[in-house]
C-alpha positions, 0 to 999 in steps of 0.5 A: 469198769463201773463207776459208783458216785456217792450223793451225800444229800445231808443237812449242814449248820451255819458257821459249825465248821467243826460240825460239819466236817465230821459230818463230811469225814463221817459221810465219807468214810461211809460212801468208801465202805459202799464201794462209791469211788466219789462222794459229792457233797453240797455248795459251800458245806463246810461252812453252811449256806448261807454264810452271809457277812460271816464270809467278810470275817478273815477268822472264818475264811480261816476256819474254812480253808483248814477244815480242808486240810482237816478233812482231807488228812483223814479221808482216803480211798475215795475222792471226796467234793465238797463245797467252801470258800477260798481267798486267793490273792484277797479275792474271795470265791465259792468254790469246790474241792476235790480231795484224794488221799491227803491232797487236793487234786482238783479246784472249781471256782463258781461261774454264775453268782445269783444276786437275785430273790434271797441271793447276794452272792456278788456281795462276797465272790468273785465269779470264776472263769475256768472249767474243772474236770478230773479224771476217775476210772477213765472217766473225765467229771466236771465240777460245777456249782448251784446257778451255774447249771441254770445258766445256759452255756456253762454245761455245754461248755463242760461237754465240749472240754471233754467232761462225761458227766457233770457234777453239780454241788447245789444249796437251792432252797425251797418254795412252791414248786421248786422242785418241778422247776428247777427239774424241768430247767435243768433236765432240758439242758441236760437233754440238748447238750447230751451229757448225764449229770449228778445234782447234789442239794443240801437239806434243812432249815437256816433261819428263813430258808428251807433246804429241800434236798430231792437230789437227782440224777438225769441220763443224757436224755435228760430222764430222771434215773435217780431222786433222793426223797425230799426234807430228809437226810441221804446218802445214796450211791449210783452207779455209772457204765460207759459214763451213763447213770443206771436206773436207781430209786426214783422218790415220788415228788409231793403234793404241794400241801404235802411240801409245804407242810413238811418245809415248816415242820423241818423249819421249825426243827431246824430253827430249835435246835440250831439256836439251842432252845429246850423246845417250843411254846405258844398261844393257843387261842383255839383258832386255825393258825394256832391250832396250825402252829401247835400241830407243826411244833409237835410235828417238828420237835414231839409232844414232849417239847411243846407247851401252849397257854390258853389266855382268855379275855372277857370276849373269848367265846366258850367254844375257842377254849374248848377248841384249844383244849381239845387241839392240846389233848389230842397231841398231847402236850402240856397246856396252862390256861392264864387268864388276861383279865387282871392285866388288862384291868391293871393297864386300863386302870393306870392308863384311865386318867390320860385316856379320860374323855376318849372313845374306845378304840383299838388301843383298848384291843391291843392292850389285850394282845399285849397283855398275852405277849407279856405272858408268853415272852416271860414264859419263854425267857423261865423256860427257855422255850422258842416263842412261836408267834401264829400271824399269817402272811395275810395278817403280816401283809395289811398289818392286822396284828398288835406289834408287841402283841401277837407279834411277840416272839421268836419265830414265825412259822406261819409268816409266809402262810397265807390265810387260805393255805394255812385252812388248806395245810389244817385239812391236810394234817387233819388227814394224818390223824385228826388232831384240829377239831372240825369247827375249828375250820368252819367257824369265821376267823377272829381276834377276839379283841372285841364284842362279836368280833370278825376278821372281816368286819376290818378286811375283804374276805380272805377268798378275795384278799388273798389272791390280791395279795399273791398279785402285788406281793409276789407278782409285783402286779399294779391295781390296775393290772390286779382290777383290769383280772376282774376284783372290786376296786374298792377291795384292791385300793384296800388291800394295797393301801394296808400292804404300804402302810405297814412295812414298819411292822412288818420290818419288826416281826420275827423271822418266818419259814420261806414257803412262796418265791416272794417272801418278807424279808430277804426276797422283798426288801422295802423302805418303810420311809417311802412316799410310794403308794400302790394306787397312786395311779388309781386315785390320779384316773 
């Protein structure tokens, strides 16, 4: 008799109890009516992942173990997976249920707790010891939970206590290339230990995090037979004989531009509408990240909901409020244009006696950028629109950005972008329908806070600062390893020099969409009181 497993790929809010679990019983409800005999949700659903030091409140572990007996009183005829977690005897765990017709039948506590990269989960759980398998249409399934299954051992061991398919419940977040990793990792354990396994992962945007979903199924010869399309919503059910998966739809992985594009624009979506604001608003100033930014935000939310403000100075050229103009009417979106030159005047006049007798410098550009931020924040506050800040990870990384400038803002999609990807993420949504005109992308980048001004005239060429900054960032290369791969050693003891000063800033920006392994914040946490340099040992050879 075959056996139908339900995969409920969805997208789940943080401390939403009640939320989520109507979304389980709805899910579930509607896996029964497609003839599933188990619907599998992903890790922790029933309070959102990650949950962080919500997991140390007693009120919410509360909330969570009788959402439990909420959804189970109101499901039946189909067993249903789900994630939370469980305090036993004061000790706290991640785990999964199985619920059956009011009961639970079946209970697994997560073996392998990562704490690594942008988890922390030794923080809050303690780590389980036990196998879980039950019993469905003759078939034995074991339960396992996101690192588990990357961690050699805990699938084999699964196999030999007479399991004939694992399930695996996931909240694996997203960057780069993950999707093709985390495949190839598990696929090829799946392959040795001979065992066909169902991975369930959850899809969204929580603050940073980006969920990318792209569940699958792999046979016992480790071949993808099944694959739920990436960043979006699915429930999907595939069928087993004799325990193995039968060939279902495969969804095509994307380009990395593609991911990437669609992990913002879900990013965005997720962070509006989680937080409850009416849409979102920024500085359009007619360069590419802004022009990015705009293109993302109407992506994610539709015109109707986006609003940008051109604010030019006395050293806007022509051409970069034509640019905006044109991004504005090609997506159609509501635009003002504020021009910054009476604020600016105003500060310069009332800062001119305690500024007498001193050069220009950039103070006097960032008085202009924070003149815009004033704008831009009081525009959002009236409006009750997100603030997207449009800084890169380039610009985030040396610190070529105005704290309480361009800086200002909610949220910053761009964060984790770097300069030469973000012109690679334009030329790509330009192929959707050319909405960011072409000069936009050739012309040289600027601030526009001075006379002629160029990105350049204060850092390397982005062809070459870039992959310097991917090697110490995200690679935690020295600047010797970085100078030993051929780059200027003037450009390198630059770059690093920038990148250490200015963790302070960096520390006082706006959360951004995670799209790299190694992003500012929760991946890389560093003092910003600290005596360390990056070419210390440079200037000691």
């Amino acid at each position: 008799m075959p056996l139908k497993i339900a995969l409920a790929q969805l997208n789940f809010s943080v401390a939403d109890i009640s939320a989520n679990s109507a979304t389980i019983i709805a899910a579930a409800t509607q896996a029964r009516q497609q003839l599933a005999d188990v619907v599998v949700f992903p890790e922790l659903c029933v309070t959102g992942y990650p949950p962080e030091d919500l997991l140390l409140r007693d009120d919410f572990i509360q909330q969570a173990e009788q959402a439990i007996s909420t959804i189970a009183a109101q499901v039946h005829g189909i067993d249903v997976v789900i994630g939370y977690p469980q305090r036993i005897n004061g000790q706290l765990y991640n785990a999964a249920a199985v619920l059956r017709d009011g009961h639970i039948i079946a209970e697994y506590h997560k073996q392998a707790l990562p704490n690594y990269s942008v988890f922390d989960e030794q923080r809050y759980f303690k780590a389980g010891q036990q196998n879980c398998l039950f019993r469905v249409k003759h078939v034995q399934l074991a339960l396992t939970i996101c690192e588990d299954i990357w961690q050699p051992g805990i699938i084999a061991n699964n196999r030999d206590a007479g399991a004939h398919i694992i399930l695996s419940l996931n909240a694996s977040p997203f960057h780069a290339g993950k999707m093709q990793q985390r495949e190839d990792i598990i696929c090829a354990q799946v392959k040795q230990a001979g065992i066909p396994l169902v991975y369930v992962n959850q899809v969204g945007g929580q603050d940073e995090l980006i969920f990318d979903g792209a569940s699958f199924v792999a046979n016992c010869h480790g071949d993808i037979v099944f694959r739920a399309e990436e960043f979006a919503e699915q429930l999907r059910v595939v069928e087993f004989v004799d325990a193995a998966p039968q060939p279902n739809d495969i969804a095509p992985l994307y380009q990395p531009v593609v991911s990437e594009y669609k992990a913002l624009v879900l990013g965005i979506q997720d962070y509006v509408r989680k937080n409850g604001f009416r849409g979102a608003l920024l500085g359009l100033s007619g360069g590419i990240d802004s022009a990015l930014v705009l293109a993302l935000a109407v992506d994610a939310l539709g015109a109707e909901q986006v609003e940008a403000v051109l604010m030019p100075s006395r050293y806007t050229h022509d051409m970069s409020n034509e640019d905006a103009k044109l991004e504005a009417e090609a997506l159609g979106i509501k635009h003002h244009i504020i021009s910054i030159e009476p604020a600016v005047n105003a500060f310069n006049d009332m800062l001119a006696p305690l500024f007498a007798d001193t050069a220009k410098d950039t103070t006097e550009e960032n008085i202009q950028a924070r003149c815009r931020g004033v704008l831009l924040m009081a525009i959002s506050n009236k409006q009750g629109k997100l603030l997207l800040t449009t800084g890169n990870k380039s610009e985030m990384s040396v610190g070529y950005a105005t704290l309480y400038g361009d800086m200002a803002g909610g949220f910053a999609p761009l964060k984790d972008v770097s300069k030469l990807r973000v012109y690679q993420l334009a030329a790509y949504r330009n192929t959707l329908s050319a909405v960011i005109p072409e000069r936009v992308i050739t012309r040289p980048p600027s601030a526009e806070l001075a006379p002629d001004q160029k990105d350049e005239d204060s850092l390397p060429a982005y062809a070459v600062l870039d992959p310097i900054l991917a090697l110490y960032i995200e690679q935690d290369k020295s600047a010797a390893d970085i100078i030993a791969l051929g780059y200027p050693v003037a450009a390198v003891q630059r770059a690093i020099s920038l990148v250490d000063r200015n963790e302070y800033k960096r520390r006082q920006s706006p959360p951004g969409i995670r799209i790299t392994h190694r992003a500012f914040g929760r991946d890389r946490r560093y003092p910003i009181s600290s005596a360390y340099r990056g070419t210390a040992t440079l200037v000691e050879e």
